[in-house]
Steps between C-alpha positions, in 0.01 A plus 500: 500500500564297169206563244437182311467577141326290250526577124121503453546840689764617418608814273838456395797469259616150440814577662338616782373158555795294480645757721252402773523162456872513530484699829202237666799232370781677622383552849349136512829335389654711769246406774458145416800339310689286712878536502609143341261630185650820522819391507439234219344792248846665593751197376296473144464847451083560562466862625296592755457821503479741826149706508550868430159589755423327814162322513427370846283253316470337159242271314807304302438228725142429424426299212147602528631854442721385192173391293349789601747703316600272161450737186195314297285578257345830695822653560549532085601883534819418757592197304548707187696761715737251623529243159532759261594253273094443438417852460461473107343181550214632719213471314633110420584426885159621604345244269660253631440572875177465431497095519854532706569489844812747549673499824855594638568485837683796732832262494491447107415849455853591674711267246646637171512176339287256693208662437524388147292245616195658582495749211209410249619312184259659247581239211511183749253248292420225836578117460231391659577259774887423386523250739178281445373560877158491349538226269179299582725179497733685794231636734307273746132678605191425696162543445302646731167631477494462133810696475816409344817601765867578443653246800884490344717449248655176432718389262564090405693339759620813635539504894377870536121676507540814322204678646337848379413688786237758474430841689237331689240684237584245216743719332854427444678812617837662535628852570865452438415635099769242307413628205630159326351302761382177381173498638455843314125385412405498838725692681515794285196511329280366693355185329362239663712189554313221295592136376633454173391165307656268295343640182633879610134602589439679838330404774350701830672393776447640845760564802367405893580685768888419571377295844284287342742503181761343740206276662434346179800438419612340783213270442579407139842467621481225756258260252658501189875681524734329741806554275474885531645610816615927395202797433631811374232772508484798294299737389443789361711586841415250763639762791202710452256286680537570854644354772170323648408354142868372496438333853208348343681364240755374732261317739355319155860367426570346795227238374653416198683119553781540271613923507853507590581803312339874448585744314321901399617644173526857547663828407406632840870494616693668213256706330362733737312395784840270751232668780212271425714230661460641852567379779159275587548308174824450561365346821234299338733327255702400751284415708380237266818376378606423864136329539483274208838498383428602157757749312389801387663686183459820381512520080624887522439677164794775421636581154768798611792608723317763585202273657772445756356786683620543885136396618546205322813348593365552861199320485651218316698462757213512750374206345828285466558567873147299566613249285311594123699398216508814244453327148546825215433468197574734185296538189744624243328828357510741158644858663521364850788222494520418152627707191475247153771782349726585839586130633791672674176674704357205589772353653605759689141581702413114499850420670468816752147383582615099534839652765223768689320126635777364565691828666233658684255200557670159480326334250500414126261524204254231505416548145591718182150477299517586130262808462124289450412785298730402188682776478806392593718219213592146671806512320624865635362393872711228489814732395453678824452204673847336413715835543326584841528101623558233256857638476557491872767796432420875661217372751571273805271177539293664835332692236377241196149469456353095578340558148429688217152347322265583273128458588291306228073475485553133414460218797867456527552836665851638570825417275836617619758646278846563481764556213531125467129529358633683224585111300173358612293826382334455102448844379256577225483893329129525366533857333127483339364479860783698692565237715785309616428131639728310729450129526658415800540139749358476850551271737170320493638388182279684257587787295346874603483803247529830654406773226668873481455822291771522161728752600761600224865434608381310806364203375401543163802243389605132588863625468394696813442199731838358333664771605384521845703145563838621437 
């Protein structure tokens, strides 16, 4: 009989650990994978790996089981037994895990590189909200009860809500751990989402229940915003509400007039819990594609080859056989994807994990994002950009990204780049402030400035972005 073993109880060596959770894997993967995914890992070179005991069960499969067992902030001792790179930071790391939310999944815990991710970056200063999703002139709300409510976000004459789901207890929550992830405030540290006005001041804002989030929305929707016809929900991690809240929110959709498009943003799929699509939400989602004839997209999250995992590639396809476009997206990330001083690096592991979709899964990079944090220079991003794609040379067409875009607070929202953008771009080097500033053209016929640390030798020098067009 197998002995489920959680690490709140258990008394063990990290190795020990990752031992266990490779056997539960290894006998899953043998159990459960089918033999087009097994045969798929096989042409690209994914090992699966044959169990060394026998289990004649295993909790791999339960995704309930898998957040049961994430390293976070009261497993401190096995984390510092397996990352021994934070052993002389201890006292440091403990001080920080004291507003932090630290987890790593089973799966993540496994990779030797991917789980760069999830590790803790001690010296991360937050930019709060990067992407202006709580810019008071981008968010519609209700009142109710003499409360102020987070319905969506909107920007101008965009034809998408980008709503904020909650936990169903107000709070905006995720246990993936991205350590970079944009919503760090919230996600990681546990603030409370709130609007931010015009004059930078802060405002309380609260989040409904998701139902009546979706209720309300629906509502605002059909009276004043006939020109939006695509909701993309995130979160936090949308996937952790269950599957009868998600029904809910389903049933509300149906009354919007003008939906003819929904998508969930989440890093469910790639980074560590494929499971959590099982097979009844499968059913629901198509279920209510085939009802109202409204797609249904899911914005995948996944930053390495080695998020490619088995398990995913599997239930990807699961969802492409009932008829779910898989939209991924990749934020490029300091130690993860992105090297400023080994560009060589970041071609290599961002052109592997760009073939992987295409190889194993059959589909393409929705987006490259430029790192929201600011750690990562424009001008070196868009390097990488032209040798993995511009070029066209070394990578075949099945696996170019439909974008690569930088996310900006201001109304205008998303602005595509490419090495073309190189003789648009006006670069200014302000060394008193340690800043670079790039003054660059959208589309809506404005000019946007996107900001970035002064690194020397990366873009401390004009001749640099000269340079960078030959």
């Amino acid at each position: 009989m197998l002995v489920i073993i959680s690490l709140d109880n258990i008394i063990t060596y990290s190795m020990d650990i990752k031992d266990i959770y490779q056997q539960f894997r290894n006998n899953w993967l043998v159990s459960n994978l089918d033999q087009e995914t097994t045969t798929l890992c096989r042409r690209n070179n994914i090992e699966i790996h044959k169990p060394d005991i026998l289990l004649p069960n295993t909790p791999w499969g339960d995704w309930h089981w898998h957040l049961a067992n994430r390293l976070t902030n009261k497993n401190l001792d096995i984390f510092l037994a397996i990352f021994l790179d934070y052993k002389n930071k201890e006292n440091e790391l403990k001080k920080y895990l004291e507003d932090y939310d630290l987890s790593i999944l089973p799966i993540n815990l496994l990779q030797p590189n991917g789980v760069n991710k999830f590790l803790p970056r001690l010296n991360l200063k937050q930019v709060s909200d990067p992407y202006g999703v709580q810019q008071e002139q981008s968010v519609i709300t209700k009142i109710e009860n003499g409360r102020k409510y987070y319905l969506t976000t909107h920007k101008k004459n965009y034809a998408t809500f980008l709503p904020i789901l909650g936990s169903g207890a107000g709070r905006v929550y995720c246990p993936m751990g991205c350590a970079g992830c944009y919503r760090g405030e919230q996600t990681r540290f546990g603030k409370p989402l709130s609007l931010i006005r015009i004059d930078s001041t802060k405002e309380q804002i609260w989040l409904p229940d998701p139902v009546t989030q979706t209720k309300w929305l629906v509502e605002e929707w059909n009276e004043h915003y006939p020109a939006v016809y695509d909701i993309l929900f995130s979160g936090g991690e949308p996937l952790m509400l269950d599957n009868k809240i998600w029904l809910g929110i389903l049933q509300e959709l149906k009354n919007s007039k003008y939906i003819k498009s929904f998508r969930i943003c989440t890093g469910a799929l790639f980074l560590g819990l494929p499971f959590r699509f099982d097979n009844e939400f499968i059913q629901m989602l198509k279920d209510f594609r085939m009802e109202t004839g409204i797609q249904i997209k899911i914005s995948a999250h996944v930053s390495h080859p080695e998020h490619i995992t088995p398990e995913a590639i599997m239930f990807a396809r699961k969802l492409l056989d009932a008829g779910i476009e898989i939209l991924p997206q990749c934020p490029l990330e300091p130690g993860i994807n992105f090297w400023q001083d080994d560009l060589e690096k970041n071609v290599e592991i961002l052109s592997r994990l760009d073939n992987l979709l295409a190889t194993t899964i059959g589909i393409r990079t929705y987006k490259w994002l430029l790192d929201m944090q600011g750690r990562i220079s424009l001008l070196s991003a868009i390097e990488v950009w032209r040798q993995v794609h511009d070029r066209h040379q070394g990578n075949s067409d099945i696996c170019r990204p439909t974008s690569f875009a930088i996310f900006l607070p201001q109304s205008e929202g998303n602005l595509n780049l490419s090495y073309h953008s190189l003789w648009a771009i006006q670069m200014q080097v302000d060394r008193e402030n340690k800043i670079v500033k790039y003054k660059i053209p959208h589309p809506a016929r404005v000019w946007v400035e996107y900001v970035e640390p002064l690194v020397e030798g990366v873009n401390d020098d004009l001749g640099i972005l000269e340079r960078l067009k030959i």
